[in-house]
C-alpha positions as CSV (number, residue, x, y, z in Angstrom):
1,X,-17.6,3.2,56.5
2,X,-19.8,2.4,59.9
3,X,-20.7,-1.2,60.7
4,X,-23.8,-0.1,59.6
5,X,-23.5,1.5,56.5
6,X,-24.6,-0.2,53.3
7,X,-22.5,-0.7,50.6
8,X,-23.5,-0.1,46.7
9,X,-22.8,-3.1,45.3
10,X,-19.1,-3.4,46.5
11,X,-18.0,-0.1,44.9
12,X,-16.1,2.2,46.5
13,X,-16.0,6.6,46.6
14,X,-19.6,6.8,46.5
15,X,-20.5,10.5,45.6
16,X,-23.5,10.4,48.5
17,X,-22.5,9.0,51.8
18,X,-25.0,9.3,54.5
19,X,-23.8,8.1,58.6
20,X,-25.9,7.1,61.3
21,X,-28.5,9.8,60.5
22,X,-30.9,10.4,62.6
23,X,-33.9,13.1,62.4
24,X,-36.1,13.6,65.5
25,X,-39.5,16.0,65.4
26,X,-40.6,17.1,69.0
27,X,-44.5,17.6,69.3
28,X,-47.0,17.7,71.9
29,X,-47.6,14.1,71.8
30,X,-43.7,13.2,71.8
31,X,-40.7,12.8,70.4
32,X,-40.9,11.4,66.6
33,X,-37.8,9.5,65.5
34,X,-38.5,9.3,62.5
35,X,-35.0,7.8,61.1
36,X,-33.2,6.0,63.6
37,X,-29.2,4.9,62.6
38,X,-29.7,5.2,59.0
39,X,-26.4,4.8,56.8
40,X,-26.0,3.8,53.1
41,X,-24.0,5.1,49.9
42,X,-24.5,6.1,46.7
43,X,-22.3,6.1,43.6
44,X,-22.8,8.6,40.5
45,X,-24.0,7.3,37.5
46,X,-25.9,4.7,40.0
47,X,-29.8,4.5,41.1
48,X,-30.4,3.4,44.8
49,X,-34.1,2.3,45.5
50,X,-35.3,2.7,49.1
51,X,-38.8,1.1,49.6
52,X,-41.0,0.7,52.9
53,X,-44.8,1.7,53.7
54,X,-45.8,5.0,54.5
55,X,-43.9,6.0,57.7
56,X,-41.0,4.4,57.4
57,X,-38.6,7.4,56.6
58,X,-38.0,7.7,53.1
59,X,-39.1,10.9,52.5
60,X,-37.8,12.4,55.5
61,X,-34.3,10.7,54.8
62,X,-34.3,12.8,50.9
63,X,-35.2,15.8,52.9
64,X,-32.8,15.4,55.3
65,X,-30.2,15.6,52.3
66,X,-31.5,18.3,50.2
67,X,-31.3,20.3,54.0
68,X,-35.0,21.2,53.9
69,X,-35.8,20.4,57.3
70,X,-36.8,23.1,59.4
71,X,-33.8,23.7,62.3
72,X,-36.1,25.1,64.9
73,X,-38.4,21.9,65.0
74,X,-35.7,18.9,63.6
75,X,-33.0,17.6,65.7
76,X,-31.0,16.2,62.7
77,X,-27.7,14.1,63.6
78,X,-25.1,11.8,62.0
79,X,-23.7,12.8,58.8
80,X,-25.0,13.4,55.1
81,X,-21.6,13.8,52.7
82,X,-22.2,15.2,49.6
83,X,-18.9,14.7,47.8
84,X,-17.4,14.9,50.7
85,X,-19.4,17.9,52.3
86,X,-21.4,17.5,55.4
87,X,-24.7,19.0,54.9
88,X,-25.6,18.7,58.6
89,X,-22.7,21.3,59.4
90,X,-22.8,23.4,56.6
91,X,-24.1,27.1,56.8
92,X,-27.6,27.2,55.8
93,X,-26.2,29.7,52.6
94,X,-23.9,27.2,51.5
95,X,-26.8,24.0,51.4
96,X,-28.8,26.6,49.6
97,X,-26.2,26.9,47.1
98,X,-25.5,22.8,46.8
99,X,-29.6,22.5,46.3
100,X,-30.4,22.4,42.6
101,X,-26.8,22.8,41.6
102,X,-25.2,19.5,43.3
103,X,-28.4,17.7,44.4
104,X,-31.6,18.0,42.9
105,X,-35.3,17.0,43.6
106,X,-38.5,15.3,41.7
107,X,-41.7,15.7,43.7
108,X,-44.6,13.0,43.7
109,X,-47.0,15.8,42.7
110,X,-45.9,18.5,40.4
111,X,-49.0,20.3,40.0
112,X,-48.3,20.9,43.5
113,X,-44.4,21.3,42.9
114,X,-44.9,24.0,40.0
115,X,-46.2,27.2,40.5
116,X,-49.7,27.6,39.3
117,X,-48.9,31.8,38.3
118,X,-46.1,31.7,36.1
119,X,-45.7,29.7,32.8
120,X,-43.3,26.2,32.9
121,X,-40.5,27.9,31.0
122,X,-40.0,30.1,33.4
123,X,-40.0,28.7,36.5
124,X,-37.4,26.1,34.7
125,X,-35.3,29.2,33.3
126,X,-35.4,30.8,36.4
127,X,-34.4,27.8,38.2
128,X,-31.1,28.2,35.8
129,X,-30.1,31.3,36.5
130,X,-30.1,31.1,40.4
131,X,-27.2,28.7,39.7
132,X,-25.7,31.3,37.1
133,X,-26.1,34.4,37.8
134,X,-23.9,35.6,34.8
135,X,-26.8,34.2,32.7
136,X,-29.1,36.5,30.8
137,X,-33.4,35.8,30.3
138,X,-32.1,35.1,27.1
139,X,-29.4,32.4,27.9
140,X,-31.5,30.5,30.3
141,X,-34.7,30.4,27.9
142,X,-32.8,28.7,25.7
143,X,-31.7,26.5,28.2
144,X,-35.1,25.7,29.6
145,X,-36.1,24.6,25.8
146,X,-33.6,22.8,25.4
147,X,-34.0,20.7,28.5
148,X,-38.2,20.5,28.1
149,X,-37.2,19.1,24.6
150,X,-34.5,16.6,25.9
151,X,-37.6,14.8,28.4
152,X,-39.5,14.4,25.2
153,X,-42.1,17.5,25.4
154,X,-42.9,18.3,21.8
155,X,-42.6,21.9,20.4
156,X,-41.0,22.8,23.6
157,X,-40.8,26.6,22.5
158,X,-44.1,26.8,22.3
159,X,-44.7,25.0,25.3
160,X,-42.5,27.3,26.9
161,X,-44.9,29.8,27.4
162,X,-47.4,27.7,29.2
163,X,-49.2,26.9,32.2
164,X,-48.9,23.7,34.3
165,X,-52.8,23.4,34.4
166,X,-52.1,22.9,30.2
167,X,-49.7,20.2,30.7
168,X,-51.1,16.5,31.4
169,X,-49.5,14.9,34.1
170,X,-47.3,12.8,32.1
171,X,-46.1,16.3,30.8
172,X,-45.6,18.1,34.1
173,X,-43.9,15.0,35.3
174,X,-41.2,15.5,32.7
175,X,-40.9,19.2,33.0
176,X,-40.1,18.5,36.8
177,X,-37.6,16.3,35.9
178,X,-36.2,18.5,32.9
179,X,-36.1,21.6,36.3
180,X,-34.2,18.8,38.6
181,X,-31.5,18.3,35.5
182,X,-31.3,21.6,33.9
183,X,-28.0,22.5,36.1
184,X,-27.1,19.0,35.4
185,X,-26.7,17.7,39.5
186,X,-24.7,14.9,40.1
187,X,-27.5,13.4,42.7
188,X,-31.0,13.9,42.3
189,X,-33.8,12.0,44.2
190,X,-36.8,10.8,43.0
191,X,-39.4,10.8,45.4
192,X,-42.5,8.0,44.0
193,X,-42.4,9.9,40.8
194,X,-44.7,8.1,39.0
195,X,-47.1,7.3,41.6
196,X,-50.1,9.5,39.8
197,X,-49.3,8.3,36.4
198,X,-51.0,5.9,34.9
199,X,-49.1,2.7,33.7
200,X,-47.7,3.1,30.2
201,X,-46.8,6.9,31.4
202,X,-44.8,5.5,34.1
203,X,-42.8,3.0,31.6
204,X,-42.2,6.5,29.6
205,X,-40.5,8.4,32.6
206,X,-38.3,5.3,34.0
207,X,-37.2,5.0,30.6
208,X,-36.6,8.7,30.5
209,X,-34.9,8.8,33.8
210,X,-32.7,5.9,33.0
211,X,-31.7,7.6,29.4
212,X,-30.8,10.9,30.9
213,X,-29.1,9.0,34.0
214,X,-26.6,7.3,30.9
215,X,-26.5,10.6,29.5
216,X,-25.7,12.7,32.4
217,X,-23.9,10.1,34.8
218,X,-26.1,11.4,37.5
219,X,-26.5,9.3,41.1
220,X,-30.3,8.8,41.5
221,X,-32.1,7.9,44.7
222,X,-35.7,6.5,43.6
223,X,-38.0,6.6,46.5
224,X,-41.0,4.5,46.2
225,X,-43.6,1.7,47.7
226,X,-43.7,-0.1,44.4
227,X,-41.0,-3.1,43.8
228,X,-41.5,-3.6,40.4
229,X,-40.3,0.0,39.4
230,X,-37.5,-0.9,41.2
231,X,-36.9,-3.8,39.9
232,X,-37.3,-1.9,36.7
233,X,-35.0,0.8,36.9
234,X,-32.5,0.7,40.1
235,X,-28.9,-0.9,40.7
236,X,-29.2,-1.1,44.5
237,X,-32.1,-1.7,47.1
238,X,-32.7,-0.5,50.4
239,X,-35.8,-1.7,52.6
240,X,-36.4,0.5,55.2
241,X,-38.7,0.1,58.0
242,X,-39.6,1.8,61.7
243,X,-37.0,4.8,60.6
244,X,-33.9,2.2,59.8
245,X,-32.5,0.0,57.3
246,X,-33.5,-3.9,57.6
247,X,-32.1,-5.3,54.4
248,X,-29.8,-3.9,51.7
249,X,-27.6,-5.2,48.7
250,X,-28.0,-5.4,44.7
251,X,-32.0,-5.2,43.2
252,X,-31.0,-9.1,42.0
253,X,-30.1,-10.1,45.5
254,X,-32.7,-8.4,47.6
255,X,-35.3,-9.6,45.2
256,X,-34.3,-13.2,44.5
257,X,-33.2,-13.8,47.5
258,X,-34.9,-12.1,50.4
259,X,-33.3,-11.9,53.9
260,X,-36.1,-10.3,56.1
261,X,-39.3,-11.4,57.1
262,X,-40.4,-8.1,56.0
263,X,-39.3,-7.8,52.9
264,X,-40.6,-10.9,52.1
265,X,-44.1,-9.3,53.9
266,X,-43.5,-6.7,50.7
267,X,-42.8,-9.6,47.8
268,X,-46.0,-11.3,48.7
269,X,-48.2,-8.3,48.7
270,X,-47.7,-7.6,45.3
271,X,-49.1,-9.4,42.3
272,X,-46.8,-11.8,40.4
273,X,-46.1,-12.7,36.7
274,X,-44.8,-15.9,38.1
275,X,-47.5,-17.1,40.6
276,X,-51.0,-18.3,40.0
277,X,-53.4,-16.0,38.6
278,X,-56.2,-16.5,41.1
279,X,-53.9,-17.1,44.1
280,X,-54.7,-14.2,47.0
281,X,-52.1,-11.6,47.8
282,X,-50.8,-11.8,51.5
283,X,-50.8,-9.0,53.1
284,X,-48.4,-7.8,56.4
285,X,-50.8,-8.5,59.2
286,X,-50.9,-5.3,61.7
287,X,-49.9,-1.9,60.7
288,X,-46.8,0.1,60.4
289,X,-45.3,1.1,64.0
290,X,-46.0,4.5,65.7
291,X,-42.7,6.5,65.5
292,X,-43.4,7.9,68.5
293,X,-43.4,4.6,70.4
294,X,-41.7,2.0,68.6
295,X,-41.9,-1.1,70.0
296,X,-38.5,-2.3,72.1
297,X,-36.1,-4.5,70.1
298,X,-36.9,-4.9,66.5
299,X,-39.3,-2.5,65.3
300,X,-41.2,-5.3,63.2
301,X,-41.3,-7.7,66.0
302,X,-45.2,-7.5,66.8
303,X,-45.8,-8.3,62.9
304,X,-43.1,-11.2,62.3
305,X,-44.6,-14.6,62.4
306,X,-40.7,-15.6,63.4
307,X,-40.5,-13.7,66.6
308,X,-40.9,-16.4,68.7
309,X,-38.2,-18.1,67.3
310,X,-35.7,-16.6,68.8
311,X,-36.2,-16.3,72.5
312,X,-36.4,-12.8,73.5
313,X,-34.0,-10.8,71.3
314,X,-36.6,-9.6,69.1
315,X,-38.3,-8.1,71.4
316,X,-35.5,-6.6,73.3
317,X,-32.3,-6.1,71.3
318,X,-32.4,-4.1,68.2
319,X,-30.6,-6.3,65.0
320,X,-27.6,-4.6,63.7
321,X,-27.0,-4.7,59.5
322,X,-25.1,-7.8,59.0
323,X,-23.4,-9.7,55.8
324,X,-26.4,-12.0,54.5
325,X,-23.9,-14.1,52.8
326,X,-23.2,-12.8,49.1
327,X,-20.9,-9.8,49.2
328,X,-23.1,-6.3,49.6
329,X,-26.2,-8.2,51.1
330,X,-26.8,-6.8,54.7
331,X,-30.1,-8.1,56.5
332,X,-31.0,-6.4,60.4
333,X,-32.5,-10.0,61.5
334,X,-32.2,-12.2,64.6
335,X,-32.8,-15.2,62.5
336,X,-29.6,-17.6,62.0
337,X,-29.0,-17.4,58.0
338,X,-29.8,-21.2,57.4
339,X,-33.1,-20.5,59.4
340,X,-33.9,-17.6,57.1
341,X,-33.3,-19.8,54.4
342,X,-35.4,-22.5,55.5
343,X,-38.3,-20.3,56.2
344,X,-38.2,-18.1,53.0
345,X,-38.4,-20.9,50.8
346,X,-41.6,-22.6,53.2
347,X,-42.9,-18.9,52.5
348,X,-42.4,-19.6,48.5
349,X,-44.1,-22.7,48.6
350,X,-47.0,-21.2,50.9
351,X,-48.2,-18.4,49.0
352,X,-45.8,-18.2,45.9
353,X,-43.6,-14.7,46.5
354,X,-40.4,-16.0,44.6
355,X,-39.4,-13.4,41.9
């Protein structure tokens, strides 16, 4: 493993390994980095949570390892080993083959995922036999219906035959996932899955995606802005911001104890149980950096209210991933540890973010 790469909790032969990745867009307007050095792991049978606003590379980092980004306009670097397999050097036949099969994909929309023209069973059957092509239209229907039954879609024969303007989006939600599992991947990614849903149908699918998870022993990274399905559902955390990680480690110590200034910016933006009901939420002053000009040093420096308290690094060294004490915790921060400390729990007493 790199100096930088991020641990899941201490285990070791992670089944996703991904090294100094990087994945640069050229446009008119410049260069777009957006991820920058990104390295972390994954274990099967594990669920990895990567959090950050909009802009902060999530979404490009999943595409990166499904291989969907387009050669001709992505300058795509580093490493992304899938069980051992590089998809950044693999022929583009071979990636194909390892998408759907070995690594598999829920989309945030998927009214916009499924195809409006041809019913749900198909497209779920069909999505089968490109991975078996032994398989006849009989085989892989029975398949599909066995997998829309398995999410919990009722009279999933009959349901079969339909549309996905006839499923409500709780419904289309699980037939996405019962498409990402039906050739029962060892990795599949989750990107903000349940952003659309309303609240008690997003307690049904992370229940769902953590019973078939036990079931099948699949690895699953869960992309997302929201910390409490996080906290809800996933093993490990990373907290990504400006295109790189800033903080990483176990859900229990990224959320109880908080290295970054920025991911303590996230803890007091939310609502909490804990806190006082009529207290204000705290929002990150300024916005998210432009990845075509991030700003020198630490990408979050113009937003920290610590960045004077340093000197200069922040503003002209960026902070390498570095043990935050406990075993697995890694925290990209000029700040000394007992400073962190210190100024974490002033942040707890000022506007109430413990968890």
């Amino acid at each position: 493993m790199t100096d930088t790469a991020v641990p899941v909790a201490g285990r070791s032969g992670p089944y996703l390994r991904v090294e100094d990745l990087r994945v640069r867009f050229d446009t008119s307007d410049g260069v777009v980095r957006a991820v920058d050095g990104l390295s972390f792991d994954v274990e099967q049978g594990r669920t990895l949570g990567i959090v950050g606003e909009s802009g902060s590379g999530k979404s490009v980092t999943s595409l990166a390892i499904l291989g969907l980004h387009d050669p001709r306009r992505t300058r795509l670097s580093g490493r992304i080993l899938l069980a051992g397999r590089d998809v950044v050097t693999l022929p583009e036949e071979e990636v194909r083959r390892l998408r759907g099969r070995d690594v598999a994909m829920i989309f945030q929309d998927p009214l916009s995922a499924l195809h409006p023209y041809y019913s749900v069973g198909r497209q779920i059957a069909e999505a089968y036999r490109v991975h078996h092509p032994g398989a006849g239209r009989r085989e892989a229907r029975q398949r599909a219906v066995d997998m829309l039954g398995r999410v919990g879609i009722p009279q999933p024969a009959r349901r079969f035959d339909q549309y996905p303007h006839e499923f409500s989006g709780g419904m289309r939600q699980r037939a996405m996932i019962a498409m990402a599992l039906v050739n029962d991947p060892d990795l599949v990614i989750a990107d903000e899955p349940t952003t659309a849903l309303d609240v008690t149908v997003q307690a049904q699918i992370l229940d769902l995606l953590a019973d078939l998870q036990a079931e099948f022993g699949s690895a699953i990274i869960l992309i997302t802005h929201d910390l409490g399905v996080v906290s809800q559902v996933a093993d490990d955390m990373l907290v990504m911001y400006g295109g790189r990680a800033v903080e990483s480690g176990s859900v229990e110590q990224v959320l109880r104890r908080p290295q970054h200034p920025y991911t303590w910016g996230l803890l007091s933006s939310v609502p909490s149980l804990h806190g006082d009901a009529d207290a204000d939420l705290v929002p990150i002053a300024g916005n998210p950096p432009s990845l075509i000009d991030l700003p020198s040093g630490c990408a979050f420096h113009p937003r920290c209210r610590y960045a004077d308290r340093n000197g200069a690094l922040s503003r002209t060294e960026v902070p390498e991933l570095r043990p935050a004490g406990a075993p697995g915790h890694l925290v990209a921060c000029h700040l000394p540890a007992d400073e962190r400390t210190r100024l974490y729990a002033e942040d707890v007493a000022r506007v109430g973010v413990a968890r």
